[in-house]
C-alpha positions in Angstrom: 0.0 0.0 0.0 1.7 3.5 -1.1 1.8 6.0 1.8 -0.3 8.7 -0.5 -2.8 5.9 -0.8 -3.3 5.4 3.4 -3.4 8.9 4.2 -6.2 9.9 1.4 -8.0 6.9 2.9 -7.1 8.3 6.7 -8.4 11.9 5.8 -11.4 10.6 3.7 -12.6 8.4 6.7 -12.2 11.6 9.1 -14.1 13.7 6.8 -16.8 11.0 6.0 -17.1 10.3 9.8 -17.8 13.9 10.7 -20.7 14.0 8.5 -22.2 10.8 10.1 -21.3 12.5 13.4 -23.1 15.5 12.6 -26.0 14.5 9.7 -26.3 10.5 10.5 -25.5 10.5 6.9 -22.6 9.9 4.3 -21.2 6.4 5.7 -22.3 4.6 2.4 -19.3 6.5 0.8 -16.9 4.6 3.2 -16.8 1.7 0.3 -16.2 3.8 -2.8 -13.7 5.6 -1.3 -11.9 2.2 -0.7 -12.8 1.2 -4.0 -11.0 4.4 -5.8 -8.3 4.5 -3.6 -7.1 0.7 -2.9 -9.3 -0.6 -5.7 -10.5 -2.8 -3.0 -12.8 -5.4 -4.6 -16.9 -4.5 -4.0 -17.9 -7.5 -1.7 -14.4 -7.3 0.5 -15.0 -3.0 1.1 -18.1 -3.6 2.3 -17.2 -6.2 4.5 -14.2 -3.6 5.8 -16.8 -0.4 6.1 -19.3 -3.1 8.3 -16.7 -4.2 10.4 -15.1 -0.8 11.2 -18.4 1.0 11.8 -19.1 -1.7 14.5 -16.8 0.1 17.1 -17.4 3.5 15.4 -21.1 3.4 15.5 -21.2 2.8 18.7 -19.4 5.8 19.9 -21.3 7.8 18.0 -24.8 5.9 19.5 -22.8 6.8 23.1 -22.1 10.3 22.5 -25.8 11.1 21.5 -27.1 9.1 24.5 -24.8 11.0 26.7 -26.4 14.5 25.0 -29.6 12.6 25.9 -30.7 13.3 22.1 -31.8 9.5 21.2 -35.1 7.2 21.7 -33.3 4.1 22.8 -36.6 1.8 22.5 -37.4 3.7 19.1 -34.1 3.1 17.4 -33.9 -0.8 18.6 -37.4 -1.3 17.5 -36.1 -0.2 14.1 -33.4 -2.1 14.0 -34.9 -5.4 14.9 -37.2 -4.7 12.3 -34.7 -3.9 9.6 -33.0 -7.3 10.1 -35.0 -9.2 7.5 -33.8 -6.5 5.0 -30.5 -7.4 6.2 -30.2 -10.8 5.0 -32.0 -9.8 2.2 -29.3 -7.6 1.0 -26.9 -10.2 1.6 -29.0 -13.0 -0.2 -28.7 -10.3 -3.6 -24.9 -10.0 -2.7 -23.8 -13.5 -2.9 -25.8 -13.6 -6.6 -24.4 -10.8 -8.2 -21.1 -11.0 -9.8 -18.2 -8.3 -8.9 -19.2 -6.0 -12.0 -23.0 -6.7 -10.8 -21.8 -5.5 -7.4 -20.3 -2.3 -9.4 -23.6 -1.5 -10.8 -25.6 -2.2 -8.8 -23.7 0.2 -5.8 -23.2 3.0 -8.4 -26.6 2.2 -9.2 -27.4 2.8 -5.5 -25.2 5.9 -5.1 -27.2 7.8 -7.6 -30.4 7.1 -6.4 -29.0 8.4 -3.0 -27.9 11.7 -5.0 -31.0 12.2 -6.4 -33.1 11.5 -3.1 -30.8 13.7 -1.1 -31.0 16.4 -4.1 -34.5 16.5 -4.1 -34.6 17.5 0.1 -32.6 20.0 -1.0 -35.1 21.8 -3.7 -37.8 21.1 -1.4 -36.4 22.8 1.5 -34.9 25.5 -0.8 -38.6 25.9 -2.3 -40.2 25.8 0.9 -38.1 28.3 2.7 -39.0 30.7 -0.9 -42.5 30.1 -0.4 -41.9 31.7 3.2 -39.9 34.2 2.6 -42.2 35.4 -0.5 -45.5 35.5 1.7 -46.8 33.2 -1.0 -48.5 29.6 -0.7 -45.9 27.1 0.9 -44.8 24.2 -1.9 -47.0 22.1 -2.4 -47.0 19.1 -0.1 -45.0 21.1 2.4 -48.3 21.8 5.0 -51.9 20.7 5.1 -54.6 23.2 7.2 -54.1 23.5 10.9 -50.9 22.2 10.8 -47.0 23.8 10.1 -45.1 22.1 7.2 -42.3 19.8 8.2 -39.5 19.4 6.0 -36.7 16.8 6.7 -33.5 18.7 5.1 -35.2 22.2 7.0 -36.1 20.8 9.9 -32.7 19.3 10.3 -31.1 22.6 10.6 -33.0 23.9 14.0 -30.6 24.3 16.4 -30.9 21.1 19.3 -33.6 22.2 22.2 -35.8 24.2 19.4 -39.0 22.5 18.6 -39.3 21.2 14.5 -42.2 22.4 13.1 -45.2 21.2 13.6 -44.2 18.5 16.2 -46.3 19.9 19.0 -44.4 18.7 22.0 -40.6 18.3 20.5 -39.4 20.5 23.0 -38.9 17.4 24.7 -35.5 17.0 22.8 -33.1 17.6 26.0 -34.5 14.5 27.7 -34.2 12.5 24.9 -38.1 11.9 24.5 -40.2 12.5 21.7 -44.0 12.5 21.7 -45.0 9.4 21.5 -48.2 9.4 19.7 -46.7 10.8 16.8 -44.9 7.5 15.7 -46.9 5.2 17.2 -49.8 5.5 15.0 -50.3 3.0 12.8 -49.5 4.4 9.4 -46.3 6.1 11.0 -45.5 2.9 12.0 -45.6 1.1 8.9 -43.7 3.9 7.0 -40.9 3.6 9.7 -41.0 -0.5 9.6 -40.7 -0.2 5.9 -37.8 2.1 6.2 -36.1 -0.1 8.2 -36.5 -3.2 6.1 -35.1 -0.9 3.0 -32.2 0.6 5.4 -31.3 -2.9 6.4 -31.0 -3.8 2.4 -28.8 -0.9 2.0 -26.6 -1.9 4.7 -25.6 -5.2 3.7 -25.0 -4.0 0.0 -23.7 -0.4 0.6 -22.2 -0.8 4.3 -24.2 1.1 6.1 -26.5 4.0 5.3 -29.8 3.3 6.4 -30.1 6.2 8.3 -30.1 8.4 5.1 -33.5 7.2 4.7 -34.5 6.8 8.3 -33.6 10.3 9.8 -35.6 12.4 7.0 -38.8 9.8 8.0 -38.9 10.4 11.6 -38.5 14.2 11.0 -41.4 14.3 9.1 -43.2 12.2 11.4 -42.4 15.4 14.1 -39.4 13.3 16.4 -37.4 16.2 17.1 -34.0 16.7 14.8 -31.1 15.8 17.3 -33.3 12.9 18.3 -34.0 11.8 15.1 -30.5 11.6 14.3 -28.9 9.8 17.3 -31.7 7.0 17.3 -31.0 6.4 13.3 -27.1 5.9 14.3 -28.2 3.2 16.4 -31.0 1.5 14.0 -28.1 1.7 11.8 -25.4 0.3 14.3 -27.7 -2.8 14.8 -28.2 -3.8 12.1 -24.5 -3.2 10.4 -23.6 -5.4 13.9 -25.9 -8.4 11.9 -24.9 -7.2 8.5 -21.0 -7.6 9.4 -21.7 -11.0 10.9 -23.6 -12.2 8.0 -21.5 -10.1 5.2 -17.8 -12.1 7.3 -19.5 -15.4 6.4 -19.3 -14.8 2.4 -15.7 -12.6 2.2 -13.4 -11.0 4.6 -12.5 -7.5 5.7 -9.1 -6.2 4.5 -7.7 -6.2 8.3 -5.0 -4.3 7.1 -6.9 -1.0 6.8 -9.7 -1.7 9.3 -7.7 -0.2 12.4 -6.6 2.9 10.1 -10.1 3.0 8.5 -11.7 2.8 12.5 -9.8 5.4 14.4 -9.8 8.4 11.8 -13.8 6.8 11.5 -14.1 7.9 15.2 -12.0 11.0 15.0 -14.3 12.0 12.5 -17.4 11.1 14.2 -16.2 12.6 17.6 -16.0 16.2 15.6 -19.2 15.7 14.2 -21.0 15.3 16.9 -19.6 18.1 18.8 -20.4 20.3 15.2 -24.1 19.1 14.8 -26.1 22.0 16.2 -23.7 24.8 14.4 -23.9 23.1 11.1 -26.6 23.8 8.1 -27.6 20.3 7.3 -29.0 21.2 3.8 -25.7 22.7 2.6 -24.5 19.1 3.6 -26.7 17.6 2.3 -26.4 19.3 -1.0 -22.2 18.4 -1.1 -22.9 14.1 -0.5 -25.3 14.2 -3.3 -22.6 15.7 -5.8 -20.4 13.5 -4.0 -22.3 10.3 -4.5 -23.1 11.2 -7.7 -19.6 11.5 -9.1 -18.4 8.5 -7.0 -21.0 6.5 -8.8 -19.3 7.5 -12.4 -15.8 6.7 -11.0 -16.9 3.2 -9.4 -18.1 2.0 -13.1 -14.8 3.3 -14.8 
């Protein structure tokens, strides 16, 4: 391995790790950055990013516990849930061949780009409509009750209530209001979530809290919460995805302490920089990222 080679992987894993720290979102790009850089085979950097996320996740699930800005019953209930979307994933993975694998995670990396593009124009249209005095977008409220915009919402500084969640106030004792999720329609959007997050963790390596997060935001759990309990849906189930992902190919042991420690270096930041940072303007740079990592991973 060439020393420029380690320490692009070292300073990409810090940099990816601070945006999970601070967004819950951009660990998927853990395994095309090993790809471009080691041109580590598909199967074996997802197998590396599951492993090292193991200890790293759970850091991150410790340090938003600590802040008290997690729903510990929520985000195991969503794990144990996204479990059969686990093996799923890694029932696709053993059929696919390695230029299968390619495809189908560029394949997934652009989808990503154009979900996480899209939150961007709606909370960039959304925040017009406001600012204009005209109608909000169209989808963005419904009478009696405030619009609620994941990428938006995600920028309220912690302690703030998200719109429209009557009750989020709650966020410094870590509780959200219950009824909100526990309905029965809320519940089957997040059960569905977590089945596809579970999916996307065995074949991206984590990243199900991309999809998660946005969904219990507009469901009115406050922001900070909403974050820390989709880092630890997504830590259980990449614990089950690593177990199941080791039994098919190996992690690259080599890189996994290198790839760990700048992880949690990374993470540590982020978490420290989540209530300064505007989410959306994140949001906006992983989408261009994921898009032009997608081109380079079928090159």
């Amino acid at each position: 391995m060439m020393v420029a080679s380690v320490a692009l992987v070292a300073v990409g894993c810090v940099a990816i790790g601070w945006m999970v720290g601070a967004t819950s979102i951009g660990g998927f790009l853990i395994v095309p950055l090993l790809i471009l850089v080691l041109d580590m085979p598909v199967g074996e950097a997802v197998a590396t990013s599951l492993i090292t996320y193991v200890p790293a996740g759970a850091m991150a699930v410790y340090l938003y516990y600590r802040s008290r800005r997690i729903d510990v019953w929520l985000g195991i209930a969503l794990g144990i849930v996204g479990l059969p979307g686990v093996w799923m994933g890694i029932l696709l993975s053993r059929w696919m061949s390695d230029r299968g694998a390619e495809v189908a995670l560029s394949g997934l990396l652009v989808g990503l780009s154009a979900y996480l593009g899209r939150q961007v124009w709606v909370a960039r249209r959304t925040r017009a409509a406001e600012i204009g005095g005209g109608a909000p977008a169209a989808g963005s409220a419904t009478p009696g009750r405030a619009a609620v915009d994941p990428a938006a919402a995600l920028e309220a500084p912690a302690g703030e209530r998200a719109a429209g969640g009557a009750g989020n106030e709650r966020e410094r004792d870590g509780s959200i209001p219950g009824p909100v999720w526990r309905a029965p329609v809320a519940a089957a959007l997040l059960g569905a979530g977590a089945i596809v997050s579970g999916a996307a963790a065995s074949l991206a390596g984590v990243g199900g809290a991309l999809i998660q997060v946005p969904l219990m935001v507009a469901l009115n759990v406050t922001p900070g919460v909403a974050i820390g309990t989709g880092l630890l849906s997504s830590w259980l189930t990449a614990v089950v995805a690593s177990l199941g992902k080791s039994l098919d190919v190996s992690p690259d042991l080599g890189i996994v302490p290198l790839v760990t420690v700048t992880y949690m270096v990374g993470l540590w930041t982020g978490e420290r920089s989540a209530r300064r940072i505007r989410v959306e303007a994140m949001r906006a740079v992983i989408a261009v990222v994921c898009f032009f990592a997608a081109v380079a991973v079928l090159m």
